[in-house]
C-alpha positions as CSV (number, residue, x, y, z in Angstrom):
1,X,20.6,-182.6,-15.4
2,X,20.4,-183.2,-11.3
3,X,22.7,-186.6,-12.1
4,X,25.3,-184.1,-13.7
5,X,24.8,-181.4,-11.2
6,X,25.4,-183.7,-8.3
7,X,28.5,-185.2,-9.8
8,X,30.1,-182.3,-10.6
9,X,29.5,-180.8,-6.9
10,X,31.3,-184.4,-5.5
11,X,34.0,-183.4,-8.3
12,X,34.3,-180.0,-7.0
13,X,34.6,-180.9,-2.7
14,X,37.0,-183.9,-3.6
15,X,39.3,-181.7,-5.3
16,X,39.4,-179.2,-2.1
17,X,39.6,-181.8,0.5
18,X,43.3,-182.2,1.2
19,X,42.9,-184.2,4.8
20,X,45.7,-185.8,6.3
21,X,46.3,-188.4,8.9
22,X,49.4,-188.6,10.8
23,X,48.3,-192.0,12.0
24,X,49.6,-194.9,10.5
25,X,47.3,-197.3,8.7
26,X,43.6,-196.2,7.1
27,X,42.4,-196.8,3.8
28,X,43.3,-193.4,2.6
29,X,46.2,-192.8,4.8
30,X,49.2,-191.1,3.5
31,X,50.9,-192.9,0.8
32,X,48.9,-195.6,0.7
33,X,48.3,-197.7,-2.7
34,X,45.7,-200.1,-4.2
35,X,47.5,-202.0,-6.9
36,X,50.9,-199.7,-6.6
37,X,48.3,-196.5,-7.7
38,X,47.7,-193.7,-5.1
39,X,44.4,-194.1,-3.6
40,X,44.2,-189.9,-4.3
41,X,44.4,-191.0,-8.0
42,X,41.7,-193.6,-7.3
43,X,39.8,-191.3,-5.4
44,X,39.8,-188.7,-8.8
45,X,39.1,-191.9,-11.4
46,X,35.9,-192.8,-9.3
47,X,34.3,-188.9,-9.3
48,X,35.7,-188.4,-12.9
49,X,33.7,-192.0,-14.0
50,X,30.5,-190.9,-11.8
51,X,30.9,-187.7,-14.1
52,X,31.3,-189.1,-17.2
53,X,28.2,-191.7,-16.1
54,X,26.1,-188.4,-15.4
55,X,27.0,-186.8,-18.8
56,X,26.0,-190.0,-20.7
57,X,22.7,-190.5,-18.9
58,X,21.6,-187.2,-19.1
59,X,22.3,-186.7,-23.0
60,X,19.4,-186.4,-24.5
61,X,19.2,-187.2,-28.6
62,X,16.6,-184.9,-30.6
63,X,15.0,-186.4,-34.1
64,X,14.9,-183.9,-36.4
65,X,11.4,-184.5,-37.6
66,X,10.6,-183.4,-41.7
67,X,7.3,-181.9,-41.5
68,X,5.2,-183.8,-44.2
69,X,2.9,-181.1,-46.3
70,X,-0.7,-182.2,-46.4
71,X,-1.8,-183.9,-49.6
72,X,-4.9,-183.0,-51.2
73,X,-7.4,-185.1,-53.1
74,X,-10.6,-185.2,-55.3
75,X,-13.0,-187.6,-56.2
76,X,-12.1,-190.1,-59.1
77,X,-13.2,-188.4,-61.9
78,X,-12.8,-184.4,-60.8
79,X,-10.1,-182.1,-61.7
80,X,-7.4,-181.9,-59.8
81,X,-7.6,-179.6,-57.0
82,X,-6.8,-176.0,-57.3
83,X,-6.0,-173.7,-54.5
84,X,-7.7,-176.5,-52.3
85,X,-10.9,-176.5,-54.3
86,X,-11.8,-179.2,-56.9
87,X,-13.9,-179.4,-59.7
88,X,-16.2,-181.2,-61.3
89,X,-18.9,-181.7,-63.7
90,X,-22.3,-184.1,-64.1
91,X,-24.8,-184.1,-66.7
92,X,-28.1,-183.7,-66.2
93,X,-31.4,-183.8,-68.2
94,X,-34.4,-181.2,-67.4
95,X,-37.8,-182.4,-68.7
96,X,-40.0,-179.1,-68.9
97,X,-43.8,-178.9,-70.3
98,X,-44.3,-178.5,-74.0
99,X,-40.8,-178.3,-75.1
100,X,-39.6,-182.2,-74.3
101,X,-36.2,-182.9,-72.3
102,X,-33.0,-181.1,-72.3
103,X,-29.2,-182.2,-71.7
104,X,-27.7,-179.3,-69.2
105,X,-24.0,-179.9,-68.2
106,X,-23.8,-178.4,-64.1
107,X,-20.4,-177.9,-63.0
108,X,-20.0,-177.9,-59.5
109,X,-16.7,-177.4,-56.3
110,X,-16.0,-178.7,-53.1
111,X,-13.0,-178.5,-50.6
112,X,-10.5,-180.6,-51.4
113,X,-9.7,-184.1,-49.7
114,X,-6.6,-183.3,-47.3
115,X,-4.5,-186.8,-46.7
């Protein structure tokens, strides 16, 4: 933004400096050409290029960036997760005294995996 700033002040003072030199001869003197093109003209192309220069260099390109929504993940083998929560289920067996072994299916949740 200073580059463009800068430029544009130079642009602004050129275009109020009308100085004149009754003396014959100089670069800039009075109707004096480069190439059969007024050096005034000259003068204007250079701070209008220096502008142009300052606009390009100071542009600044933005990335639009797609936010990606977390995926979430359970084990192999669980449910898929619900609300964030998955589900799953083991099988267990319970020996107790006297009465032998039993099967008991325990079902049991954790937070879900977030990728």
């Amino acid at each position: 933004m200073k580059k463009l700033v800068i430029a544009a002040s130079a642009l602004l003072l050129s275009l109020g400096v009308n100085a004149q030199d009754d003396k014959a001869g100089g670069f800039f003197a009075p109707g004096s050409t480069i190439g059969g093109v007024a050096t005034t003209t000259v003068a204007a192309g250079v701070v209008g290029v220096a502008v142009v220069a300052a606009i390009v260099s100071n542009s600044s390109s933005t990335s639009v960036v797609t936010p990606v929504d977390p995926v979430e993940t359970c084990n192999t083998g669980d449910a898929a997760p619900v609300n964030g929560i998955c589900t799953g289920t083991t099988t267990t067996t319970v020996t107790g005294t006297g009465t032998g072994t039993t099967t008991a299916t325990v079902t049991f949740t954790y937070p879900a995996i977030v990728q």
